[in-house]
N, C-alpha and C positions, 0 to 999 in steps of 0.2 A: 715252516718245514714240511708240514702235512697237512693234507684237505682233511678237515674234520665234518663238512656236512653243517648241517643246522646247529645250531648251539642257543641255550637259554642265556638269556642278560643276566648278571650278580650283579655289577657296580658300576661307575664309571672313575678312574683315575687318572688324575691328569689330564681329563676330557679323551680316555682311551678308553671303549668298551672293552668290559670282561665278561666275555661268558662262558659259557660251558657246553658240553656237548652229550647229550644223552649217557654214552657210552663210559665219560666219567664218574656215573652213579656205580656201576659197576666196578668201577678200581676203588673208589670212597669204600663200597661192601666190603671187598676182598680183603681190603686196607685195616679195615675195623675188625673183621674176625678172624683174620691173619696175626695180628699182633696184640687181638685182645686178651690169649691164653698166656703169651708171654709175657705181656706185663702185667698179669696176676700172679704170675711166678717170681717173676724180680721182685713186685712191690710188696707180696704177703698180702696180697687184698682181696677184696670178695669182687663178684663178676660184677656190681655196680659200679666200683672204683675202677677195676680193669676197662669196663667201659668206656666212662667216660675220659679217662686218661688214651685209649685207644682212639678213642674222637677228636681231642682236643690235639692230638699227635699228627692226625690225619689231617688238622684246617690247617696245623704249622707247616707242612711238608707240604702243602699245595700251594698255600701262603707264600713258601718259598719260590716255587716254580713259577707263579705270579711276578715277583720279585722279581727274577732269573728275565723273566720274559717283559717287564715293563724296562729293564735294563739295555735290551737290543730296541724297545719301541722309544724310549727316550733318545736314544744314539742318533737311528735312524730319524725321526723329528729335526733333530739339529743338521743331518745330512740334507735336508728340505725334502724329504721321502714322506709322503702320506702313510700313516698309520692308521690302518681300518678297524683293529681291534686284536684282543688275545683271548684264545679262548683253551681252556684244559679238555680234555679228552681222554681217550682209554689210554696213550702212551706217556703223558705227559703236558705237555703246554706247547702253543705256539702264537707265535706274532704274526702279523700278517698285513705285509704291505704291498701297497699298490705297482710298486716297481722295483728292482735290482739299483745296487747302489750303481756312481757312476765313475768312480776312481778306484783303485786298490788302495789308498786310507779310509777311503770312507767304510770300504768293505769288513778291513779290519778293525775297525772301532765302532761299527755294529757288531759283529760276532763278534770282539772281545768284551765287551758291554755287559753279556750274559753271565759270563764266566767270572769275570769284576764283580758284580752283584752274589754270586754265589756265595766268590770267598770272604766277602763282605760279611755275610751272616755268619760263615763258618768261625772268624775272627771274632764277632760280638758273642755270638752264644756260646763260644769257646770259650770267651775270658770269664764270661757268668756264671759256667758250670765250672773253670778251674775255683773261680773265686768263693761257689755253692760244696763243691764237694772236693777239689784236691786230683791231681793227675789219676792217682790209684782207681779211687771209685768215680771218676770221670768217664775214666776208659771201659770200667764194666760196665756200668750203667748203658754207656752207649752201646759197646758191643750185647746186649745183655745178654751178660755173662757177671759171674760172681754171686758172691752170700743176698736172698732174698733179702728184703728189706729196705729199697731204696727209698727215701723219698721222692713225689710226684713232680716236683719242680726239677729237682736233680736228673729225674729221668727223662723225664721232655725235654729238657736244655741239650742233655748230655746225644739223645738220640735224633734229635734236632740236624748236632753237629754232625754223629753218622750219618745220614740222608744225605746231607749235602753232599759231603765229603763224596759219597757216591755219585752224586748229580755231576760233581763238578770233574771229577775224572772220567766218567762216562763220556760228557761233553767235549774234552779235551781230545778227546782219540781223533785223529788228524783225518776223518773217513766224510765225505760232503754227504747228509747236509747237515751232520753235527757240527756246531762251535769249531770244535778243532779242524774241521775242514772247512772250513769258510775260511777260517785263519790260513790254512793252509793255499787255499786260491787265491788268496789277499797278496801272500809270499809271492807265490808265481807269475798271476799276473803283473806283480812288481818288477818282476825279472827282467821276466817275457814281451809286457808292455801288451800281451793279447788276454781281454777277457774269455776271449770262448775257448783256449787252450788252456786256462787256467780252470777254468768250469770242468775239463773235458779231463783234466789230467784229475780233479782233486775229485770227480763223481768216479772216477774209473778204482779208487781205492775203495770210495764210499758202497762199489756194488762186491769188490771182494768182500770186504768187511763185514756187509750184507750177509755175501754164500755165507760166512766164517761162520756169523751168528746164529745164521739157520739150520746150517749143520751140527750145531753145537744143542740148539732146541732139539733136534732127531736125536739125537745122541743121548740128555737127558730126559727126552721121551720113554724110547727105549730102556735107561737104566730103571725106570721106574717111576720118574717123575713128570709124568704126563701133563699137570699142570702149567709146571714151570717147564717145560720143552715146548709146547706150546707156544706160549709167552713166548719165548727167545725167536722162535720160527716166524711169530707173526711180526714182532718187532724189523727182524732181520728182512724181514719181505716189505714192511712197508718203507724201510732204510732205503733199498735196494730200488724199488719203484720211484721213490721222491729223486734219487740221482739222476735215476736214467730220464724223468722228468724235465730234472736242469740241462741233462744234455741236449733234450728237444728244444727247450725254451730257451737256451742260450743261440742254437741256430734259426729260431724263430727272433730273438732279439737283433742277429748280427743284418737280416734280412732288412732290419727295420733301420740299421743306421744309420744316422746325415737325416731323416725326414722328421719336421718338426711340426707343431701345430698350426705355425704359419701358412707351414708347404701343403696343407688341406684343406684350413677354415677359409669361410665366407668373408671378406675381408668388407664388405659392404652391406652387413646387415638391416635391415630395419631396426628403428631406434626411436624410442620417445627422449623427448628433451625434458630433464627433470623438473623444469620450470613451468610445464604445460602442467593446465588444470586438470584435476581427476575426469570433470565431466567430458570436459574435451578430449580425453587421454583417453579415453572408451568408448567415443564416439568412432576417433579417427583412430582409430587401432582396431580395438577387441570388436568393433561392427563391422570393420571392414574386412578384418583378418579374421574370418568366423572360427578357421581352422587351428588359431594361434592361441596357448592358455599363458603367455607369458612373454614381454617383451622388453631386452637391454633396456636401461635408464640412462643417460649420460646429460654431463651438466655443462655448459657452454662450451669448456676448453677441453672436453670429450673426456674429462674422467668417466670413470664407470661408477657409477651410486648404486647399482643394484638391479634388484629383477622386479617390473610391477607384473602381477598375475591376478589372471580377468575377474576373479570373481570376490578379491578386495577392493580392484578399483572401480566393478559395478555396484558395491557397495558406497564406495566414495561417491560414486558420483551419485547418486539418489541422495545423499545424507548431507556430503560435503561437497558440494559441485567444483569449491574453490578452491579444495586445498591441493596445494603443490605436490606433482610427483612423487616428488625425492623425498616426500614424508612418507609418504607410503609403500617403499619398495620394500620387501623381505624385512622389516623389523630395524630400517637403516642396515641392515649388513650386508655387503656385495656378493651375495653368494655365487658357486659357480663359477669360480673365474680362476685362471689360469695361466702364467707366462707364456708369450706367441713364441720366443724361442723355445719350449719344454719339449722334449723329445716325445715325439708321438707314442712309443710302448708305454710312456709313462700316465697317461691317459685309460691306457686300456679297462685299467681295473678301479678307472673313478667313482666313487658312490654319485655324486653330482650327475656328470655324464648319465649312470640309469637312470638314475629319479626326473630329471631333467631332460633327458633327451641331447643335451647340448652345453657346450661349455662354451664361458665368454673368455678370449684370448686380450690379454692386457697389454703393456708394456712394464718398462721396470718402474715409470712412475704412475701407473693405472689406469692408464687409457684406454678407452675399449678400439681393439685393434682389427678384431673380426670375432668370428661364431663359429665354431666347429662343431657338428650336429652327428650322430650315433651313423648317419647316415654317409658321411664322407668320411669319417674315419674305416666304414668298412667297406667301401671305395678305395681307401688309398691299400688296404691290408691285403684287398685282393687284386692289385695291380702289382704290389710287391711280391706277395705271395706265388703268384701264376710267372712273373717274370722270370725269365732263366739267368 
Protein backbone atom coordinates (compact mmCIF):
# COMPACT_ATOMS: atom_id res chain seq x y z
CA UNK A 1 0.00 0.00 0.00
CA UNK A 2 3.02 2.31 0.96
CA UNK A 3 6.73 2.73 0.08
CA UNK A 4 8.24 2.41 3.49
CA UNK A 5 11.90 2.88 2.47
CA UNK A 6 14.53 0.61 4.13
CA UNK A 7 13.18 -1.65 6.81
CA UNK A 8 15.15 -4.07 9.37
CA UNK A 9 14.65 -8.17 9.09
CA UNK A 10 12.56 -9.66 12.41
CA UNK A 11 11.61 -13.14 10.89
CA UNK A 12 10.78 -14.96 8.20
CA UNK A 13 7.14 -16.78 7.81
CA UNK A 14 6.21 -18.81 5.56
CA UNK A 15 9.54 -18.15 3.57
CA UNK A 16 7.93 -14.31 3.55
CA UNK A 17 10.37 -11.59 5.03
CA UNK A 18 9.19 -9.48 7.98
CA UNK A 19 10.71 -6.31 8.60
CA UNK A 20 10.28 -3.30 9.87
CA UNK A 21 10.98 0.21 9.10
CA UNK A 22 12.79 2.70 11.31
CA UNK A 23 9.84 4.77 11.64
CA UNK A 24 8.03 1.98 13.42
CA UNK A 25 10.18 2.46 16.54
CA UNK A 26 8.47 5.59 16.87
CA UNK A 27 4.76 4.33 16.96
CA UNK A 28 6.28 0.99 19.26
CA UNK A 29 7.21 4.51 21.73
CA UNK A 30 4.05 6.29 21.41
CA UNK A 31 2.30 3.01 21.74
CA UNK A 32 3.92 2.30 25.08
CA UNK A 33 3.57 5.60 26.77
CA UNK A 34 0.41 6.41 25.30
CA UNK A 35 -1.31 3.40 27.07
CA UNK A 36 1.02 2.83 29.81
CA UNK A 37 -0.88 5.47 32.28
CA UNK A 38 -4.03 3.87 31.23
CA UNK A 39 -3.47 0.60 32.07
CA UNK A 40 -2.12 1.56 35.57
CA UNK A 41 -5.54 2.99 36.04
CA UNK A 42 -7.60 -0.02 34.81
CA UNK A 43 -5.14 -2.58 36.33
CA UNK A 44 -4.49 -0.85 39.98
CA UNK A 45 -0.84 -1.47 39.18
CA UNK A 46 2.38 0.19 39.72
CA UNK A 47 4.43 1.75 36.49
CA UNK A 48 6.43 -1.78 36.27
CA UNK A 49 3.15 -3.78 35.76
CA UNK A 50 1.63 -0.83 33.64
CA UNK A 51 4.77 -1.28 31.60
CA UNK A 52 5.05 -4.19 30.80
CA UNK A 53 1.45 -4.98 30.08
CA UNK A 54 1.85 -1.73 27.75
CA UNK A 55 4.62 -3.89 25.88
CA UNK A 56 3.26 -7.06 25.77
CA UNK A 57 -0.06 -5.08 24.25
CA UNK A 58 2.08 -3.41 21.71
CA UNK A 59 3.83 -7.01 20.24
CA UNK A 60 -0.05 -8.23 20.23
CA UNK A 61 -1.42 -5.34 18.14
CA UNK A 62 1.53 -5.46 15.62
CA UNK A 63 1.46 -9.31 15.92
CA UNK A 64 -1.95 -8.64 14.53
CA UNK A 65 -1.19 -6.35 11.74
CA UNK A 66 1.49 -9.12 10.83
CA UNK A 67 -1.36 -11.48 10.71
CA UNK A 68 -3.65 -8.88 8.68
CA UNK A 69 -0.79 -8.69 6.31
CA UNK A 70 0.63 -12.30 5.84
CA UNK A 71 -3.19 -12.88 5.01
CA UNK A 72 -3.27 -10.68 1.57
CA UNK A 73 0.65 -12.32 1.13
CA UNK A 74 -0.64 -15.93 1.44
CA UNK A 75 -3.71 -14.97 -1.02
CA UNK A 76 -1.69 -13.46 -3.40
CA UNK A 77 0.99 -16.59 -3.27
CA UNK A 78 -1.71 -18.77 -4.30
CA UNK A 79 -2.80 -16.01 -7.09
CA UNK A 80 1.04 -17.09 -8.41
CA UNK A 81 2.04 -13.20 -7.58
CA UNK A 82 5.53 -13.08 -5.98
CA UNK A 83 5.64 -11.82 -2.47
CA UNK A 84 8.83 -9.85 -1.69
CA UNK A 85 8.02 -9.27 1.81
CA UNK A 86 6.01 -7.27 4.81
CA UNK A 87 7.16 -4.85 6.65
CA UNK A 88 5.51 -2.45 9.69
CA UNK A 89 6.17 1.21 9.77
CA UNK A 90 4.92 4.48 11.24
CA UNK A 91 1.23 3.76 9.68
CA UNK A 92 0.75 0.35 9.96
CA UNK A 93 1.95 -2.65 7.85
CA UNK A 94 2.28 -3.48 4.32
CA UNK A 95 2.69 -6.47 1.78
CA UNK A 96 4.47 -5.91 -1.00
CA UNK A 97 4.40 -7.62 -4.28
CA UNK A 98 6.00 -7.75 -7.32
CA UNK A 99 2.91 -7.09 -9.60
CA UNK A 100 -1.09 -6.28 -9.62
CA UNK A 101 -3.37 -9.26 -9.63
CA UNK A 102 -4.63 -10.26 -13.00
CA UNK A 103 -8.47 -10.96 -12.67
CA UNK A 104 -11.01 -9.17 -10.50
CA UNK A 105 -11.21 -12.66 -8.17
CA UNK A 106 -7.94 -12.67 -7.74
CA UNK A 107 -8.06 -8.96 -6.71
CA UNK A 108 -10.67 -9.64 -4.25
CA UNK A 109 -9.46 -12.47 -2.52
CA UNK A 110 -6.14 -10.75 -1.94
CA UNK A 111 -7.74 -7.65 -0.30
CA UNK A 112 -10.34 -9.75 1.39
CA UNK A 113 -7.69 -12.07 2.88
CA UNK A 114 -6.66 -9.06 5.31
CA UNK A 115 -9.88 -8.41 6.61
CA UNK A 116 -10.49 -12.44 6.93
CA UNK A 117 -7.38 -12.55 9.10
CA UNK A 118 -8.44 -9.64 11.21
CA UNK A 119 -11.94 -10.93 12.04
CA UNK A 120 -10.30 -14.09 12.68
CA UNK A 121 -8.40 -12.82 15.78
CA UNK A 122 -11.34 -10.69 16.66
CA UNK A 123 -13.39 -14.07 16.88
CA UNK A 124 -10.65 -16.16 18.86
CA UNK A 125 -9.75 -13.46 21.37
CA UNK A 126 -13.26 -12.52 21.68
CA UNK A 127 -14.41 -16.10 22.87
CA UNK A 128 -11.25 -16.08 25.51
CA UNK A 129 -12.05 -12.92 26.97
CA UNK A 130 -16.05 -13.61 27.05
CA UNK A 131 -14.91 -17.02 28.47
CA UNK A 132 -11.98 -14.95 31.02
CA UNK A 133 -14.18 -12.20 32.05
CA UNK A 134 -18.00 -12.26 30.89
CA UNK A 135 -19.63 -9.61 28.16
CA UNK A 136 -19.89 -6.76 31.17
CA UNK A 137 -16.04 -6.64 32.14
CA UNK A 138 -15.10 -7.57 28.60
CA UNK A 139 -16.37 -4.54 27.24
CA UNK A 140 -14.74 -2.23 29.89
CA UNK A 141 -11.74 -3.82 29.89
CA UNK A 142 -11.54 -3.33 26.24
CA UNK A 143 -12.92 0.07 26.17
CA UNK A 144 -10.99 0.99 29.26
CA UNK A 145 -13.43 2.14 30.99
CA UNK A 146 -15.03 0.80 34.21
CA UNK A 147 -14.04 -0.04 38.18
CA UNK A 148 -9.86 -0.38 38.40
CA UNK A 149 -8.84 -3.65 38.97
CA UNK A 150 -8.81 -5.74 36.01
CA UNK A 151 -6.73 -8.44 35.60
CA UNK A 152 -3.73 -8.63 32.99
CA UNK A 153 -4.88 -11.44 30.84
CA UNK A 154 -8.41 -10.00 30.81
CA UNK A 155 -7.16 -6.92 29.67
CA UNK A 156 -4.88 -7.90 26.84
CA UNK A 157 -7.39 -10.19 25.42
CA UNK A 158 -10.27 -7.79 25.95
CA UNK A 159 -8.04 -4.79 24.23
CA UNK A 160 -6.72 -7.11 21.86
CA UNK A 161 -10.29 -7.37 20.52
CA UNK A 162 -10.65 -3.39 20.45
CA UNK A 163 -7.59 -2.79 18.14
CA UNK A 164 -8.75 -5.08 15.90
CA UNK A 165 -12.10 -4.13 15.88
CA UNK A 166 -10.57 -0.90 14.84
CA UNK A 167 -8.13 -2.33 12.24
CA UNK A 168 -10.84 -4.10 10.60
CA UNK A 169 -13.35 -1.24 10.20
CA UNK A 170 -10.77 1.22 9.21
CA UNK A 171 -9.89 -1.31 6.47
CA UNK A 172 -13.24 -1.74 5.34
CA UNK A 173 -13.89 1.90 4.30
CA UNK A 174 -14.35 1.39 0.46
CA UNK A 175 -11.60 4.37 -0.15
CA UNK A 176 -8.26 2.59 -2.58
CA UNK A 177 -5.81 1.67 -1.34
CA UNK A 178 -7.44 0.37 1.78
CA UNK A 179 -9.05 -3.35 1.95
CA UNK A 180 -12.31 -1.96 1.35
CA UNK A 181 -11.15 -0.31 -1.79
CA UNK A 182 -9.54 -3.00 -3.46
CA UNK A 183 -12.74 -4.82 -2.80
CA UNK A 184 -14.32 -2.12 -4.07
CA UNK A 185 -12.13 -2.25 -7.64
CA UNK A 186 -12.59 -5.98 -7.41
CA UNK A 187 -16.57 -5.06 -7.72
CA UNK A 188 -16.18 -2.73 -10.57
CA UNK A 189 -13.89 -4.04 -12.61
CA UNK A 190 -16.20 -7.15 -12.50
CA UNK A 191 -18.72 -5.01 -13.92
CA UNK A 192 -16.82 -3.01 -16.10
CA UNK A 193 -14.69 -6.00 -17.26
CA UNK A 194 -11.76 -2.72 -17.29
CA UNK A 195 -9.02 -2.63 -14.78
CA UNK A 196 -7.88 0.77 -15.14
CA UNK A 197 -11.55 2.25 -14.79
CA UNK A 198 -11.85 0.27 -11.90
CA UNK A 199 -8.42 1.64 -10.44
CA UNK A 200 -9.44 5.14 -11.53
CA UNK A 201 -12.90 4.96 -10.13
CA UNK A 202 -12.05 3.30 -6.55
CA UNK A 203 -8.50 5.82 -6.17
CA UNK A 204 -10.87 8.80 -7.01
CA UNK A 205 -12.87 8.09 -3.61
CA UNK A 206 -9.50 6.93 -1.86
CA UNK A 207 -8.24 10.73 -2.57
CA UNK A 208 -11.63 12.41 -1.26
CA UNK A 209 -11.30 10.26 1.63
CA UNK A 210 -7.82 11.30 1.80
CA UNK A 211 -9.03 15.45 1.65
CA UNK A 212 -11.77 14.05 4.52
CA UNK A 213 -8.96 12.88 6.67
CA UNK A 214 -6.74 15.69 6.51
CA UNK A 215 -9.25 18.11 7.03
CA UNK A 216 -10.41 16.28 9.94
CA UNK A 217 -6.35 16.26 11.28
CA UNK A 218 -6.50 20.50 10.69
CA UNK A 219 -9.55 20.49 12.59
CA UNK A 220 -8.32 18.44 15.55
CA UNK A 221 -5.07 20.46 15.25
CA UNK A 222 -6.68 23.45 15.82
CA UNK A 223 -9.23 22.13 18.73
CA UNK A 224 -6.33 21.54 20.50
CA UNK A 225 -4.89 18.33 19.63
CA UNK A 226 -2.08 18.87 17.76
CA UNK A 227 -0.68 15.39 18.17
CA UNK A 228 -3.49 13.46 16.91
CA UNK A 229 -4.33 16.28 14.08
CA UNK A 230 -1.27 15.55 12.81
CA UNK A 231 -1.46 11.99 12.79
CA UNK A 232 -4.90 12.11 10.67
CA UNK A 233 -3.15 14.78 8.21
CA UNK A 234 -0.33 12.73 7.68
CA UNK A 235 -2.10 9.49 7.26
CA UNK A 236 -4.71 11.33 5.05
CA UNK A 237 -1.75 12.51 2.78
CA UNK A 238 0.02 9.58 2.38
CA UNK A 239 -3.74 7.64 1.66
CA UNK A 240 -4.19 10.42 -0.85
CA UNK A 241 -0.53 9.93 -2.57
CA UNK A 242 -0.59 5.93 -2.76
CA UNK A 243 -4.07 6.53 -4.90
CA UNK A 244 -2.99 8.93 -7.17
CA UNK A 245 0.09 6.61 -7.43
CA UNK A 246 -2.26 3.60 -8.58
CA UNK A 247 -3.81 6.04 -11.01
CA UNK A 248 -0.21 6.40 -12.59
CA UNK A 249 0.63 2.91 -12.33
CA UNK A 250 -2.49 1.55 -13.73
CA UNK A 251 -1.73 3.67 -17.04
CA UNK A 252 1.66 2.69 -17.00
CA UNK A 253 0.31 -1.14 -16.57
CA UNK A 254 -2.49 -0.62 -19.39
CA UNK A 255 0.81 0.71 -21.65
CA UNK A 256 2.23 -2.51 -21.05
CA UNK A 257 -0.61 -4.97 -22.13
CA UNK A 258 -0.47 -8.01 -24.65
CA UNK A 259 3.86 -7.89 -24.16
CA UNK A 260 5.16 -10.72 -22.61
CA UNK A 261 8.68 -12.10 -21.62
CA UNK A 262 8.68 -13.97 -24.88
CA UNK A 263 7.94 -10.64 -26.77
CA UNK A 264 11.66 -9.39 -25.36
CA UNK A 265 13.94 -12.36 -24.22
CA UNK A 266 16.84 -13.78 -26.11
CA UNK A 267 15.35 -16.79 -27.33
CA UNK A 268 18.92 -18.23 -28.24
CA UNK A 269 20.99 -17.92 -25.35
CA UNK A 270 24.31 -19.27 -24.53
CA UNK A 271 24.05 -22.41 -22.61
CA UNK A 272 26.02 -25.18 -20.86
CA UNK A 273 24.89 -28.82 -21.14
CA UNK A 274 24.47 -30.10 -17.76
CA UNK A 275 26.49 -33.18 -18.61
CA UNK A 276 29.63 -31.11 -19.39
CA UNK A 277 32.41 -31.34 -17.04
CA UNK A 278 33.30 -28.64 -14.54
CA UNK A 279 36.61 -28.35 -15.93
CA UNK A 280 35.61 -28.14 -19.46
CA UNK A 281 32.47 -26.01 -18.44
CA UNK A 282 35.20 -23.10 -17.52
CA UNK A 283 37.29 -23.57 -19.98
CA UNK A 284 34.63 -23.21 -22.81
CA UNK A 285 32.44 -20.66 -21.12
CA UNK A 286 33.73 -18.52 -18.13
CA UNK A 287 37.37 -18.24 -20.34
CA UNK A 288 35.93 -17.52 -23.09
CA UNK A 289 32.91 -15.32 -21.91
CA UNK A 290 35.44 -13.26 -19.67
CA UNK A 291 32.63 -10.74 -19.33
CA UNK A 292 29.92 -13.56 -18.17
CA UNK A 293 29.55 -14.45 -13.97
CA UNK A 294 26.98 -16.92 -14.74
CA UNK A 295 25.47 -19.20 -17.30
CA UNK A 296 21.74 -21.23 -17.98
CA UNK A 297 22.41 -25.19 -17.44
CA UNK A 298 20.12 -27.36 -19.36
CA UNK A 299 20.03 -31.16 -19.55
CA UNK A 300 19.60 -33.01 -23.10
CA UNK A 301 15.84 -32.38 -23.52
CA UNK A 302 16.48 -28.57 -22.59
CA UNK A 303 15.13 -28.59 -19.15
CA UNK A 304 16.56 -25.88 -17.30
CA UNK A 305 18.78 -27.26 -14.04
CA UNK A 306 19.80 -24.17 -12.92
CA UNK A 307 22.46 -21.40 -13.06
CA UNK A 308 26.47 -22.51 -12.94
CA UNK A 309 28.40 -19.25 -11.72
CA UNK A 310 32.07 -18.65 -12.47
CA UNK A 311 33.60 -18.79 -9.38
CA UNK A 312 32.09 -22.24 -8.11
CA UNK A 313 32.69 -23.76 -11.23
CA UNK A 314 36.56 -22.37 -11.01
CA UNK A 315 36.57 -23.92 -8.07
CA UNK A 316 35.29 -27.41 -9.49
CA UNK A 317 37.34 -27.32 -11.82
CA UNK A 318 40.80 -27.13 -10.01
CA UNK A 319 39.28 -29.69 -7.25
CA UNK A 320 36.86 -31.74 -9.22
CA UNK A 321 37.69 -31.52 -12.98
CA UNK A 322 34.96 -34.39 -13.46
CA UNK A 323 32.06 -33.54 -11.82
CA UNK A 324 28.90 -32.86 -13.86
CA UNK A 325 27.34 -29.68 -14.20
CA UNK A 326 24.18 -30.24 -12.95
CA UNK A 327 25.69 -30.96 -9.60
CA UNK A 328 26.88 -27.94 -9.24
CA UNK A 329 24.43 -25.19 -10.38
CA UNK A 330 22.85 -22.93 -7.48
CA UNK A 331 22.54 -25.66 -4.82
CA UNK A 332 20.47 -28.08 -7.54
CA UNK A 333 17.66 -25.19 -7.52
CA UNK A 334 16.72 -23.58 -10.77
CA UNK A 335 16.78 -20.12 -9.67
CA UNK A 336 15.83 -17.16 -11.68
CA UNK A 337 13.39 -18.60 -13.98
CA UNK A 338 10.28 -17.43 -15.14
CA UNK A 339 7.21 -18.50 -17.38
CA UNK A 340 8.01 -17.15 -21.37
CA UNK A 341 4.19 -16.46 -21.35
CA UNK A 342 4.47 -14.03 -17.83
CA UNK A 343 3.49 -10.59 -18.57
CA UNK A 344 6.24 -8.29 -18.85
CA UNK A 345 5.04 -5.69 -15.70
CA UNK A 346 5.12 -8.57 -13.76
CA UNK A 347 9.02 -8.84 -13.99
CA UNK A 348 9.51 -5.41 -13.29
CA UNK A 349 9.93 -5.60 -9.56
CA UNK A 350 11.88 -9.20 -9.56
CA UNK A 351 14.39 -9.56 -6.80
CA UNK A 352 16.04 -12.30 -9.28
CA UNK A 353 16.03 -9.95 -12.35
CA UNK A 354 18.31 -7.15 -9.72
CA UNK A 355 20.64 -9.58 -8.30
CA UNK A 356 20.95 -11.38 -11.54
CA UNK A 357 20.90 -9.11 -14.08
CA UNK A 358 18.52 -11.64 -16.11
CA UNK A 359 15.76 -14.04 -15.91
CA UNK A 360 15.57 -17.57 -17.59
CA UNK A 361 12.21 -17.76 -19.37
CA UNK A 362 10.75 -21.54 -19.22
CA UNK A 363 8.02 -23.27 -20.48
CA UNK A 364 5.06 -24.87 -18.51
CA UNK A 365 7.19 -28.03 -18.41
CA UNK A 366 10.65 -26.08 -17.72
CA UNK A 367 12.37 -25.77 -20.61
CA UNK A 368 14.72 -23.07 -20.92
CA UNK A 369 13.06 -21.00 -23.54
CA UNK A 370 15.22 -17.87 -23.71
CA UNK A 371 16.90 -15.06 -21.46
CA UNK A 372 15.52 -11.83 -20.84
CA UNK A 373 18.33 -9.47 -19.30
CA UNK A 374 17.57 -5.93 -17.29
CA UNK A 375 18.77 -4.64 -20.44
CA UNK A 376 15.88 -5.59 -22.98
CA UNK A 377 13.40 -5.29 -20.61
CA UNK A 378 14.23 -1.48 -20.61
CA UNK A 379 14.27 -1.67 -24.25
CA UNK A 380 10.93 -2.92 -24.72
CA UNK A 381 9.62 -0.16 -21.64
CA UNK A 382 11.01 2.62 -23.65
CA UNK A 383 9.63 1.68 -26.88
CA UNK A 384 6.15 1.32 -25.13
CA UNK A 385 6.64 4.05 -23.31
CA UNK A 386 7.69 6.86 -25.98
CA UNK A 387 5.06 5.20 -28.44
CA UNK A 388 1.96 7.23 -28.92
Amino acid sequence: MFGTGRSYQLAHLFGIRIGVNASWFIVLFLFIYLFQGQFRDTLDASDTVAFGTALVAAVLFFGSIVLHELGHALAARRAGIEVTGIDLFLFGGVMKMNRDTDSPGDEFRVAVAGPLATLAIILVAGALALALAGPARFFDAGTLTGDPGVDVPVLLVSVLVGFNVLLLVFNLIPAFPLDGGRIARAAIWKLTGDRAKATRLAARVGQGFAALLIGFGIYTALSGDTFGGVWYAVLGYLLGSTARSAVLQSAFTERLEGVTVADVMDAEPVTIPAATHAEQAYEDYFLRYQGYDWFAVVEEDGHFAGLAHRERLQDAGATEPQRPVRELVAQGEAEGQIRADTPLEAVLGSEPLRRLGALMAVDADGRLRGVVTVEQVTRALHARLTTS
